[in-house]
C-alpha positions in Angstrom: 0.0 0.0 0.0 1.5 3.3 -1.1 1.1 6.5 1.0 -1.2 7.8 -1.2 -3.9 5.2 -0.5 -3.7 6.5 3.8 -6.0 9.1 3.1 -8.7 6.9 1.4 -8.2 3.9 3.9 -9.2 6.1 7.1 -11.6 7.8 4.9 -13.2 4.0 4.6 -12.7 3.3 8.2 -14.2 6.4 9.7 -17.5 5.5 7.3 -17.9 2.0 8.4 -17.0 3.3 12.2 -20.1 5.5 11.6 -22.3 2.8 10.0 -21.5 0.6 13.5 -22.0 3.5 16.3 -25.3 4.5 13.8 -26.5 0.9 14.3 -25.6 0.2 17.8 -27.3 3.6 18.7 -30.9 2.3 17.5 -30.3 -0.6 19.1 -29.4 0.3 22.7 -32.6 2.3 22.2 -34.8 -0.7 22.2 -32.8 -2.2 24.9 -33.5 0.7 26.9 -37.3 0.4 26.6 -37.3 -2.6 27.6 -34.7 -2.4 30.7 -37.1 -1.3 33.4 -39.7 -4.4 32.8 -40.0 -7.8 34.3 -39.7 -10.6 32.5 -43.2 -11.5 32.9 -43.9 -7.9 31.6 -42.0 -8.9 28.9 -43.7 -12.0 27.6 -47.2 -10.7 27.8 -49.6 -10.0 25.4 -52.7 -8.3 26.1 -54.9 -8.5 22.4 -54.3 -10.2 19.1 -53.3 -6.7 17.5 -50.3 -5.9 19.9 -46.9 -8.7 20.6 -45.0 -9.2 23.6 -42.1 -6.9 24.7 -39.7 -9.9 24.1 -41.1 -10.5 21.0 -40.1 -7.3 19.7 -36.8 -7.5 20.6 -36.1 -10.9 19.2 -38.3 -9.5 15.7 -35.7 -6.9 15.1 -32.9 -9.0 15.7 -34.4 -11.8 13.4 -34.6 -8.9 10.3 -31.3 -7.9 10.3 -30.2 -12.3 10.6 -32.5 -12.5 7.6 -32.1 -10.2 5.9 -28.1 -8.8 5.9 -26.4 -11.4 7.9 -27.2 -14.3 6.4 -26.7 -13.3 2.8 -24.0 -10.8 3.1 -22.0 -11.7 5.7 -19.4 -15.5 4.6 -19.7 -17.9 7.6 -22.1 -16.5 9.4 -23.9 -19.2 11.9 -27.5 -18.6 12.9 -28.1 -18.1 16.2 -31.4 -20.7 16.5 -32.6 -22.2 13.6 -36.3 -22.4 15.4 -36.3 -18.3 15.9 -37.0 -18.2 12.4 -40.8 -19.5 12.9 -41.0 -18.1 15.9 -40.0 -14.3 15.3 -40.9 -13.9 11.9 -44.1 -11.4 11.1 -45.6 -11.6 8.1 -42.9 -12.4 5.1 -44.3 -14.7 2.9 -41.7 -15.1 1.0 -39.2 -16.6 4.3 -41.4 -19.0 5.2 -44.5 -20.2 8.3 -44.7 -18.4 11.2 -46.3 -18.5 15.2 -49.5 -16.4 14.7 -49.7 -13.3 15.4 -52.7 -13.6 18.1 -50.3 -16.5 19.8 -47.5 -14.5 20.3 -47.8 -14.4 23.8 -47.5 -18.3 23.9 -43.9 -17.7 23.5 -43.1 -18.7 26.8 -39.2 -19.8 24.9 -36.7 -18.1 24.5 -36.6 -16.3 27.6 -36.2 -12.8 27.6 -32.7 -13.4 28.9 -31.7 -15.5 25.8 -33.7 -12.9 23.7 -30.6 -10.7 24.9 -28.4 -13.2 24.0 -30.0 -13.2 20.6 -29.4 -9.3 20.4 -26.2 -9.9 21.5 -25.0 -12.6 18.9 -26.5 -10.7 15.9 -25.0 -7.0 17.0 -21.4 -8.5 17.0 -22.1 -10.2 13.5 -23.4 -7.3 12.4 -20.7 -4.9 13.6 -18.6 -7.1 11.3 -20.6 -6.9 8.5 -20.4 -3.2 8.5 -16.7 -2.9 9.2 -15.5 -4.9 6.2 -16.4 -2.6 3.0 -20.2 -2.9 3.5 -21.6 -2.9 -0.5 -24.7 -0.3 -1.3 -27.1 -3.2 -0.9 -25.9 -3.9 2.4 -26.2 -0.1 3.3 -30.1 0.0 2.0 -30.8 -2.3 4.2 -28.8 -1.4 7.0 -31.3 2.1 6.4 -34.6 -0.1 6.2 -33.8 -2.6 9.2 -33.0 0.3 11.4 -36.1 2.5 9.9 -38.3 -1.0 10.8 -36.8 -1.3 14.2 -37.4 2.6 15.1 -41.0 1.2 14.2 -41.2 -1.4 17.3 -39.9 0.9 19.2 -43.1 2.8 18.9 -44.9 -0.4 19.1 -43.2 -1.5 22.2 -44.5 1.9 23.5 -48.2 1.0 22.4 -48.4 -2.5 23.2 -46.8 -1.9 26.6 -49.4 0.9 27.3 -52.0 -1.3 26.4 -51.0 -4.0 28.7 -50.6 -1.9 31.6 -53.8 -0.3 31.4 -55.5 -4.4 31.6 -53.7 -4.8 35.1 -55.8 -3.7 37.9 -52.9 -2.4 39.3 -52.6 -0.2 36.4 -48.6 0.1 37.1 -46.6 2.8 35.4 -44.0 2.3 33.3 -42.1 5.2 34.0 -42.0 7.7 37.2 -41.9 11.1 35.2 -45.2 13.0 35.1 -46.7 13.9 31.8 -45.9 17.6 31.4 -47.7 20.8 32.3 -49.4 22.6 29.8 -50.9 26.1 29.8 -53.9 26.9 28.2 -54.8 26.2 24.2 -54.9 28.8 22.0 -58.5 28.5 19.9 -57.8 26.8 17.0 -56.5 29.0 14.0 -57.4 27.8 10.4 -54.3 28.3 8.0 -55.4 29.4 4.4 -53.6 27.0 1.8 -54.4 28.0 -2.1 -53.9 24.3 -3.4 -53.4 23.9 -7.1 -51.2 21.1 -8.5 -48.8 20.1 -6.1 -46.1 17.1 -5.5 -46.1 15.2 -2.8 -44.0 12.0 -1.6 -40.6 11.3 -0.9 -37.4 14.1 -2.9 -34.8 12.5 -1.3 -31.9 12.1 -1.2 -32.1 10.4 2.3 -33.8 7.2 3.1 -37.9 6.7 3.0 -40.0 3.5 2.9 -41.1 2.5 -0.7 -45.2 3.4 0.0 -43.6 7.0 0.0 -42.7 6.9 -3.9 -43.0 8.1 -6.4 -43.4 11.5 -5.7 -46.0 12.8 -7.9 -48.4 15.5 -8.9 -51.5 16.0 -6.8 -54.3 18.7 -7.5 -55.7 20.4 -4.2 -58.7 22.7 -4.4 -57.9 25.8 -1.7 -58.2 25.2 1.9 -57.8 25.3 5.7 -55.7 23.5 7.9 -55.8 23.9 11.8 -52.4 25.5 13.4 -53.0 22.7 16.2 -54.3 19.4 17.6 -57.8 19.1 19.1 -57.3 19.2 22.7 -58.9 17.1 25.3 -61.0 19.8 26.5 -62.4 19.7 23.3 -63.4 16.1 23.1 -64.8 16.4 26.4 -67.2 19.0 25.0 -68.0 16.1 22.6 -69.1 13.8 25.0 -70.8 16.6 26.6 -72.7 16.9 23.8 -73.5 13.6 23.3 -71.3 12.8 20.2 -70.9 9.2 21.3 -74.8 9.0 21.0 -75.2 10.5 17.9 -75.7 8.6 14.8 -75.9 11.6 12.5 -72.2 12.4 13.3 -70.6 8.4 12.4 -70.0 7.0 9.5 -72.3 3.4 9.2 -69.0 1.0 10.2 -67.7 3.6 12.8 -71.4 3.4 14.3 -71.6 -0.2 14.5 -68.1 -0.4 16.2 -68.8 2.2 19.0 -72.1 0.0 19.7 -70.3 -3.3 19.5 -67.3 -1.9 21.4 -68.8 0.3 24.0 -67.2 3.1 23.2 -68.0 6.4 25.0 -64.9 7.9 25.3 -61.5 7.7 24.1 -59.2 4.7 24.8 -57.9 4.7 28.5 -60.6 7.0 29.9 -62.1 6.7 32.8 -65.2 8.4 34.2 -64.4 8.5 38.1 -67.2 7.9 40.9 -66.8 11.7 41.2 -67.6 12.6 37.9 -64.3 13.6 37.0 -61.8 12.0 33.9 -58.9 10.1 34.2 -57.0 8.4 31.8 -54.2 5.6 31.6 -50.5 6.7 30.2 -47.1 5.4 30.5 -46.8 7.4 33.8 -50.3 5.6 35.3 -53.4 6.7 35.7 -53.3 10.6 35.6 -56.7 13.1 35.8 -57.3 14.3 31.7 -55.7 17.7 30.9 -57.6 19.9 29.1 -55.1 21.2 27.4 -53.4 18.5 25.8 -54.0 17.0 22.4 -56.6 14.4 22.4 -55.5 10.7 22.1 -55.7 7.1 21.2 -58.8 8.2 19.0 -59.9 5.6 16.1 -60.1 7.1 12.3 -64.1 6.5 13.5 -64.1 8.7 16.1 -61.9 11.4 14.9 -64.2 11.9 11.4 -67.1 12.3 13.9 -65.8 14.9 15.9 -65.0 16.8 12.7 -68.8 16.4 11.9 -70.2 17.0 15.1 -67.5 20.8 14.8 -68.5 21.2 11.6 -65.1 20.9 10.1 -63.4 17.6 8.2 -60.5 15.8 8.6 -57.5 16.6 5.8 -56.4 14.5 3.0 -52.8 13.0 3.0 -52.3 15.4 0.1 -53.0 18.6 1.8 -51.3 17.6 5.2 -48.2 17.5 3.3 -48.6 20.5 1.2 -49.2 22.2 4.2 -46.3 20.9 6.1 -43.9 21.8 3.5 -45.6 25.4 2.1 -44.1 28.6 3.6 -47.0 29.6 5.3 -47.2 26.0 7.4 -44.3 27.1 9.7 -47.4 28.5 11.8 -48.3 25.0 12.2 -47.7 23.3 15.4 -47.9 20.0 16.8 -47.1 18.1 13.3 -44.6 15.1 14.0 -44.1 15.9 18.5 -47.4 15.1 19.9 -49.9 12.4 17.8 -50.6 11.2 14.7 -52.8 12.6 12.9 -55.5 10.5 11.3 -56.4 12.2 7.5 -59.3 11.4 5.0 -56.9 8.9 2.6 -57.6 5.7 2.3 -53.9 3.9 2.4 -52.8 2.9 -1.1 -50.6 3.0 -3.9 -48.9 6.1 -4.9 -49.3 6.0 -9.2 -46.0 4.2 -10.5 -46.0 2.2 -7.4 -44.0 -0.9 -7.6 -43.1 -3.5 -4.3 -39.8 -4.4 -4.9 -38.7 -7.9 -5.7 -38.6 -10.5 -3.1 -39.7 -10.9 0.8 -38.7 -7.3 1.8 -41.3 -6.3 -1.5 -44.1 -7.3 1.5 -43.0 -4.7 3.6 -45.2 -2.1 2.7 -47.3 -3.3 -0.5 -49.9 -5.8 0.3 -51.2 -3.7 3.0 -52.5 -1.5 1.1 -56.3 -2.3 1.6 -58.9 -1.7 4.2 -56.3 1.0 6.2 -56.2 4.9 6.5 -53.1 7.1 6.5 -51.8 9.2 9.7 -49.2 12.0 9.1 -46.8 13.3 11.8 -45.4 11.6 14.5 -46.2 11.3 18.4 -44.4 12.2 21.6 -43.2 8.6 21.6 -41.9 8.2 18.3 -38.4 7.9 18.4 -36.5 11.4 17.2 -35.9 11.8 13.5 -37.7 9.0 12.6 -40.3 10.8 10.9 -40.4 13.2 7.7 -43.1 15.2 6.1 -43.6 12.1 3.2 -43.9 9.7 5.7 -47.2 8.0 5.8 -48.5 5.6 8.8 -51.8 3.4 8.4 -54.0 1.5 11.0 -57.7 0.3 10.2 -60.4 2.5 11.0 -61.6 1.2 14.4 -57.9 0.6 15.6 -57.7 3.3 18.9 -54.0 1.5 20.9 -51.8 3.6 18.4 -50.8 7.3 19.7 -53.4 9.0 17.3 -54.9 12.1 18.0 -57.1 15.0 15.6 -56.1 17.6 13.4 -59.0 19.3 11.6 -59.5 20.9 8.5 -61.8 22.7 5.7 -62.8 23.6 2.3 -62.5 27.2 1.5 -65.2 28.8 -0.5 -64.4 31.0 -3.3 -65.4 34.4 -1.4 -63.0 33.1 1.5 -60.7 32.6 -1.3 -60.7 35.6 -2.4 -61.3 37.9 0.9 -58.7 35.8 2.7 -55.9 37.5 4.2 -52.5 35.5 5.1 -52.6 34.5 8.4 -49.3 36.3 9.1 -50.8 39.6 7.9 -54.2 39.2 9.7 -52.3 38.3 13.3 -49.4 41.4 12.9 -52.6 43.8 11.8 -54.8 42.4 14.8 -51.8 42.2 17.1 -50.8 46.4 16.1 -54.5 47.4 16.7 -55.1 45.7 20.1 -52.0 46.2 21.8 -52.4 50.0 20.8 -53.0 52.9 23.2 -56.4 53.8 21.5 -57.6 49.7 20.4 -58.6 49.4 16.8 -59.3 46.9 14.2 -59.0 47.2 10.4 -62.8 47.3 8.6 -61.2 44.8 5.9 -61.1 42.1 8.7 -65.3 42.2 9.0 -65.3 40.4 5.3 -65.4 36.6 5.6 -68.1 34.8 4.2 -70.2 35.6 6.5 -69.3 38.9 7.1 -70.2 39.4 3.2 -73.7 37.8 4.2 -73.9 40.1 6.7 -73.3 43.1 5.1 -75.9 42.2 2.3 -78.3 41.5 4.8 -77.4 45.0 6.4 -78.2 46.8 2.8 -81.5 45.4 2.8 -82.6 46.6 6.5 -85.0 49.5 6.8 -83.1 51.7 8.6 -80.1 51.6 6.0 -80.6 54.1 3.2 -77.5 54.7 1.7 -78.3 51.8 -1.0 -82.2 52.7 -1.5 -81.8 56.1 -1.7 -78.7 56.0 -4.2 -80.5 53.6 -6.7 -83.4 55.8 -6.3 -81.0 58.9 -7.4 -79.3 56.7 -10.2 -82.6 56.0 -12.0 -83.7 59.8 -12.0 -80.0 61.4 -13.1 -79.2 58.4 -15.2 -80.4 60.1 -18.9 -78.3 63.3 -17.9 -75.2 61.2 -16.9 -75.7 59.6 -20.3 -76.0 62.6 -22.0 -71.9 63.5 -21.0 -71.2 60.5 -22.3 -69.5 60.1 -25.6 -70.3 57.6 -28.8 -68.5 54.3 -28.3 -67.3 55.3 -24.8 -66.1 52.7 -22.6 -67.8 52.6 -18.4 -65.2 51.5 -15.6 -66.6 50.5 -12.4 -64.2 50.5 -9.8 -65.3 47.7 -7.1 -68.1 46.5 -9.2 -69.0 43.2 -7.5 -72.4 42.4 -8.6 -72.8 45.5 -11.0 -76.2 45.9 -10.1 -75.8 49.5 -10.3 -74.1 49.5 -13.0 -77.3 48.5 -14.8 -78.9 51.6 -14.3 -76.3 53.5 -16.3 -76.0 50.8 -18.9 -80.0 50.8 -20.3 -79.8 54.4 -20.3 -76.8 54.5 -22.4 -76.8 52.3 -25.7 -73.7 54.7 -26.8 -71.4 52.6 -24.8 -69.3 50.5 -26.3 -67.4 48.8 -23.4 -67.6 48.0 -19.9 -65.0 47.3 -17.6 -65.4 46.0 -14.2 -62.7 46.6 -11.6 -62.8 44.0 -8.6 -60.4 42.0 -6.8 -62.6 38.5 -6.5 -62.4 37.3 -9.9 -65.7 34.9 -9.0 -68.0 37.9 -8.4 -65.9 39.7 -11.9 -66.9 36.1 -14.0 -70.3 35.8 -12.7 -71.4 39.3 -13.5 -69.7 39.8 -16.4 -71.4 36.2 -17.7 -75.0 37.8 -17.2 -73.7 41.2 -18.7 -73.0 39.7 -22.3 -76.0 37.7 -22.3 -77.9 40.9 -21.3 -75.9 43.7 -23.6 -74.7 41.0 -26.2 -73.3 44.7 -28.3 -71.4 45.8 -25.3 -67.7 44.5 -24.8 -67.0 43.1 -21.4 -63.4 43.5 -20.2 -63.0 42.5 -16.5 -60.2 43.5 -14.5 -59.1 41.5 -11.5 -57.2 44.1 -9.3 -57.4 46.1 -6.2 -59.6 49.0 -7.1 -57.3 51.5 -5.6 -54.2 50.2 -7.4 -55.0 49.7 -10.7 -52.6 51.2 -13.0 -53.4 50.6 -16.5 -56.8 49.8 -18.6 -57.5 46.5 -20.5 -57.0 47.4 -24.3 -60.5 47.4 -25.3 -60.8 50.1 -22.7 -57.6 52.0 -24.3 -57.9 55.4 -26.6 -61.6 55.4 -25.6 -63.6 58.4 -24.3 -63.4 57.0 -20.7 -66.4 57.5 -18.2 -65.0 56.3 -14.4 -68.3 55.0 -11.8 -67.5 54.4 -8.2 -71.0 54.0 -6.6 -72.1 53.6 -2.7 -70.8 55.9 -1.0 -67.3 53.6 -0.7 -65.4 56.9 -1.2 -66.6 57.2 2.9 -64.2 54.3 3.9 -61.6 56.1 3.0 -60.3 58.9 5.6 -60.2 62.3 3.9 -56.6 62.1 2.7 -56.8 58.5 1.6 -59.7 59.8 -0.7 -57.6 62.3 -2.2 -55.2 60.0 -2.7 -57.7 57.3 -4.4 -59.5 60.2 -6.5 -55.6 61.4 -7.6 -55.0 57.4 -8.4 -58.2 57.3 -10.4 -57.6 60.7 -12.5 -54.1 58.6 -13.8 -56.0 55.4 -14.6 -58.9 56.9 -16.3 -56.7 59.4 -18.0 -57.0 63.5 -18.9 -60.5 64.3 -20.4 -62.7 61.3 -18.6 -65.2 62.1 -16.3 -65.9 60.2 -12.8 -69.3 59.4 -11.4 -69.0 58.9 -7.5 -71.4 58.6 -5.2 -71.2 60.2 -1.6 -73.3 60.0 1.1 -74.0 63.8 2.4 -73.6 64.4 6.4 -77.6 65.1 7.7 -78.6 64.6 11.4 -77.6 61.7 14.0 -80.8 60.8 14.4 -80.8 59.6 10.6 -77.0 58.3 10.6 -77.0 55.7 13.8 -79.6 54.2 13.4 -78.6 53.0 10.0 -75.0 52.0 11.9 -77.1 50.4 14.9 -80.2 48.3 13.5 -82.8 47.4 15.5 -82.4 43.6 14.3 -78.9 43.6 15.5 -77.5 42.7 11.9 -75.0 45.6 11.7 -74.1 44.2 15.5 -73.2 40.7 14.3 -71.4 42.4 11.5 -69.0 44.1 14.0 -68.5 41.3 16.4 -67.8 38.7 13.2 -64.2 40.5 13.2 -63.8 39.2 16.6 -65.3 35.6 15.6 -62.8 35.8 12.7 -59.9 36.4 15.5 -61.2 33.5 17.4 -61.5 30.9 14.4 -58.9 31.8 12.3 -56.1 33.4 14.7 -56.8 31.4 17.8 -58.1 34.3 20.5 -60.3 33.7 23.1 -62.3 36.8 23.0 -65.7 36.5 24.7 -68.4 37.7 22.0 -71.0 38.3 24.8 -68.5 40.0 26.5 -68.4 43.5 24.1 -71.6 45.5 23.1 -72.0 47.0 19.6 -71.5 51.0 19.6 -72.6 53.3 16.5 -71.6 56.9 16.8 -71.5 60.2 15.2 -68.1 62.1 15.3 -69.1 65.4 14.5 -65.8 66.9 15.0 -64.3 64.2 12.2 -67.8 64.3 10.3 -67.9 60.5 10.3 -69.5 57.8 12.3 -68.0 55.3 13.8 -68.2 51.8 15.0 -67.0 50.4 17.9 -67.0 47.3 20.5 -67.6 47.9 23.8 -66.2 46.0 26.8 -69.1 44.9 29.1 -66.6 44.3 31.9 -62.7 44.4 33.2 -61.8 41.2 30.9 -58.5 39.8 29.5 -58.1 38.3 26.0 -55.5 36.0 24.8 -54.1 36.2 21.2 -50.8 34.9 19.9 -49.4 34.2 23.9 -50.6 38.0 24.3 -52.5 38.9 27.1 -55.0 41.9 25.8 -56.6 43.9 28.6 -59.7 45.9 28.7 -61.3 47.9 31.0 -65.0 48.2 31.3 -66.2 50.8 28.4 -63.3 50.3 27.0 -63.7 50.3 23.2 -62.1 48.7 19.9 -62.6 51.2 17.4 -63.7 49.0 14.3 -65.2 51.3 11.5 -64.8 55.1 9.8 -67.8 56.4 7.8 -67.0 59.5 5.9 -70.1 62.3 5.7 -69.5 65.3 3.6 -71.3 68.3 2.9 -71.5 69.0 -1.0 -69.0 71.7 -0.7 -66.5 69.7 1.5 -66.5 66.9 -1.0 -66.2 69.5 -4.3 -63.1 70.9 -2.8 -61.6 67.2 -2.1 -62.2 66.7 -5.7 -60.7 69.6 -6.5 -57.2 69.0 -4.9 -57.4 66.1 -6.7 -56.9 67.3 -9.3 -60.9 67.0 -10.6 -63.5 69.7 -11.4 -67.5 69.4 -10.6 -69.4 69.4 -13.6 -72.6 68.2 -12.2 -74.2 67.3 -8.8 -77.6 65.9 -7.9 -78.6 65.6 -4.5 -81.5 63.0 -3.3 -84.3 64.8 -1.0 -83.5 63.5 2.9 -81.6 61.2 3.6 -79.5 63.3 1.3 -77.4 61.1 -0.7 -75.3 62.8 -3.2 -73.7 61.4 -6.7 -70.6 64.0 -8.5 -69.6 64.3 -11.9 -66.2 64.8 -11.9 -64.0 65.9 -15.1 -60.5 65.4 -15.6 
């Protein structure tokens, strides 16, 4: 051997070194499970689904004699020739085995020879892997130790399982489970789907029912930021979940009656009426706080019935967990698995591999559902973001637990805000001197029902009284407007003003519709050309106060601009300025700009219209506070705050607010958020103006009044503008 070859040689030495201390790692691991038992803990088995503690250990010692030893290692002499029936699990392909409800027959080998066992095939091995181990040798080396990180979990379950038979419920280990403050309400994470990959990308090891990676397509959802906690389930019993057929799927319902079930695995319902439940530390009271566990598939889809939610398909959990925005997920591989929607089978392209280790994963792949993440008890880095476990539906020993999810409409879609943006906006505005909110936060869904609900209520004129206007001015509007003109509406939605202006003027030629929700842009402009089938639709999906250029049918047009509903009021007075000097650039020198404006008039017209007797506009107010709750995870009592409408003369706009009822603290984001009684979030700006006040606005501008109309009380004004 030449000097040159030194390098290489330790090079070779320091790798197989770290193949042996990597392999004799994992397996003092499992012999350090197993140290604290008995050997009569050892050699139980407490149902046909679990094995015997000695079992395990003499399994994983049989797969790597099987499979590496024996073929790869010259000379090697097989600890017990009998072993092979007795510890093999399911491999066809190697031949009979005990079955797997008699495993606790096993009363031979004892679990001291099962440590001989270990013993015997560690040294072999420790060979094997210090004499130029090939690449085969090293995949399997990565799958044996993968498999017996696997039964190290198992041990953990089975062992559990068995304890909580004994009457004298014994612990396994001393430590108490750990303390845990409070849950956060359950955020829901906005993900926007769309065709995604999913499965293993390498370059490290992953089990073969984690490949091919391929394409998946996800419509747009939500994901929780956390596990369902067991104060959560509890209000599930509560609420009679366990008793409710119209929250089970037919098998799950079946099982719960067959089984018993009224509760999660290892509860107890104590003679005082309180809950306790059986871990690894013995039987402790249930905390509230912690994620909810040992949960079948069956349970866990009808707790996301019963809150209205669903569980999440293998697909999104993994989008999720890899997508920027899912570092604001918690829990995802350190407390439970979480069951999902998927059914366990092949990926597309899937192929079991030749030979016995082709059973590992592939001929499971019936009759099972998929669990993502990982538990408190799996053993660390074992798990990975492809990594997919699978139990049948009614199987509860495993450490499961509940993540939920849902679909997102297209309004949420389109009115959702990043989490990160919401929380950081709601975060500024609570923790300020003066509390506020921004008004963009009231749109949800619901908050969109809301406020459509609002337009239709009695005391609300602005929308009444405008379309009222429209129709009388509409022929003289039309009369400033030029052959083969083109109309943009700037946060059209529904045009259903826009009508008004349309009939009245056949002259136009195109009409383009500003929005930011492209549904509400495709809809209406749908029913447009099948109404005006001469008038050229161009929709425009953008911010309405952003917009910077025209579509080109819109482009060397005479331009008419239309910015109904007093919207221009949202805006304080130098954000309208700003908005009518943005709209001047888009619509260009020589347009003209028709813009409603609701005209300041007396209190006792204005709050009421801000403070229904119905309590809609109430709701309305509070549903930025729901939103908080649901999608950020505060814990802000809604019954807690009273609606508050007022006029600010001073600042000629009125204002909504939320009222603390009482001294109260909130909790958002590990933030405490104090109020005081009376103390008030200030939610909502309405901009008034009298006629002159909004003519000058206009003017700075950079606009001229051409025409006005004002609407007999309530006053509600609409300018002509020209540019």
């Amino acid at each position: 051997m030449s000097p040159d070859d030194t390098p290489s040689r330790e090079a070779s030495e320091a790798r197989a070194i770290a193949l042996a201390d990597r392999y004799l790692a994992v397996r003092r691991r499992t012999e350090s499970l197993a140290r604290p038992l008995s050997p009569e803990d050892q050699g139980a088995q407490s149902m046909p689904d679990a094995s015997p503690v000695k079992w395990h250990r003499a399994h994983t010692a049989w797969f790597f004699e099987t499979f590496l030893l024996t073929p790869f290692l010259p000379g090697y002499r097989v600890f017990d020739p009998a072993f092979a029936y007795l510890f093999n699990s399911y491999y066809e392909a190697v031949g009979p085995r005990q079955p797997r409800p008699l495993r606790g027959l096993i009363t031979r080998p004892s679990a001291e020879e099962v440590g001989a066992y270990r013993t015997h095939v560690d040294a072999a091995m420790v060979r094997l892997l210090t004499t130029s181990p090939t690449a085969e040798v090293i995949e399997r080396l990565d799958l044996g130790l993968a498999h017996e990180e696997q039964h190290q979990e198992l041990i953990l379950m089975d062992l559990l399982h068995l304890f909580a038979q004994s009457p004298l419920e014994p612990a396994y280990r001393e430590t108490s489970p750990p303390d845990r403050s409070a849950a956060t309400g359950l955020r829901y994470l906005a993900f926007e789907g769309g065709l995604i990959e999913i499965g293993d990308d390498g370059p490290g090891f992953a089990f073969d029912n984690e490949r091919p990676r391929h394409k998946v397509y996800l419509e747009p959802y939500r994901l929780a930021d956390r596990l369902v906690t067991n104060g959560e389930w509890l209000a599930f019993i509560e609420d009679g979940g366990y008793r409710r057929p119209d929250l089970w799927l037919s098998d799950g319902w079946a099982a719960i009656n067959e089984q018993g079930w009224d509760a999660p695995l290892y509860w107890r319902r104590e003679e005082n009426g309180a809950w306790t439940v059986m871990t690894l530390s013995g039987r402790r009271p249930v905390d509230p706080h912690a994620p909810v566990g040992h949960v079948s598939y069956y349970e866990a889809a009808a707790f996301a019935a019963w809150s209205g939610r669903r569980l999440p398909t293998e697909a999104e959990w993994e989008a999720a967990v890899r997508a920027p925005e899912g570092q604001e997920l918690r829990q995802t591989s350190d407390e439970a698995w979480q069951w999902t929607a998927s059914p366990y089978g092949a990926y597309p392209g899937f192929k079991p591999g030749a030979g016995a280790l082709g059973e590992y994963n592939g001929k499971f792949m019936v009759n099972q559902m998929v669990l993502r993440g990982g538990a408190a008890e799996t053993p660390p880095g074992h798990t990975r973001p492809s990594y997919r476990n699978f139990f049948h539906p009614a199987q509860r020993w495993a450490f499961t637990g509940v993540r939920l999810a849902d679909d997102m409409s297209a309004l949420d879609r389109e009115t959702a805000t990043p989490a990160a943006t919401f929380l950081e906006d709601a975060l500024a505005g609570l923790t300020a001197d003066r509390k506020t909110l921004p008004a963009k936060y009231f749109y949800d869904a619901e908050g969109s029902r809301l406020f459509e609900a609002i337009c239709d209520l009695p005391e609300y004129y602005p929308t009444r009284t405008e379309t009222a206007l429209l129709r009388r001015i509409a022929p003289e509007i039309a009369a400033r407007v030029m052959e083969g003109a083109a109309l943009v509406e700037f946060g059209s939605g529904a045009s259903t003003k826009t009508r008004i202006l349309l009939d009245a003027m056949p002259q136009l030629a195109v009409y383009v519709p500003i929005d930011i929700s492209r549904s509400a842009l495709d809809e209406a402009s749908e029913a447009l050309r099948r109404d005006y089938p001469g008038l050229v639709v161009a929709p425009l999906v953008d911010d309405f106060t952003r917009a910077v250029r025209l579509p080109a049918a819109a482009r060397g047009r005479p331009v008419t601009g239309f910015f109904p509903g007093s919207t221009i009021g949202n805006f304080a007075p130098a954000e309208a300025e700003d908005f009518l000097r943005g709209a001047h650039g888009l619509l260009g020198d020589g347009a003209m700009f028709v813009v409603g404006v609701d005209i300041a008039k007396s209190p006792d017209v204005l709050v009421p219209a801000y403070d229904d007797a119905q309590g809609v506009t109430a709701a309305f107010n509070r549903n930025v506070l729901v939103r908080i709750n649901s999608e950020l995870g505060g814990d802000f009592d809604l019954d807690a705050f009273d609606h508050r409408a007022v006029w600010n003369a001073e600042e000629s706009r009125m204002e909504m607010h939320l009222v603390s009822r009482v001294d109260q603290t909130a909790h958002l984001a590990g933030r405490e958020i104090g109020f005081n009684a009376g103390e008030t979030i200030h939610t909502e700006n309405s901009y008034k103006y009298a006629p002159e006040m909004f003519v000058e606005l206009a003017r700075r501008a950079g606009w001229k009044v051409a025409a006005r109309w004002v609407s007999d009380s309530p006053s509600f004004g609409v300018f002509a503008l020209a540019g």
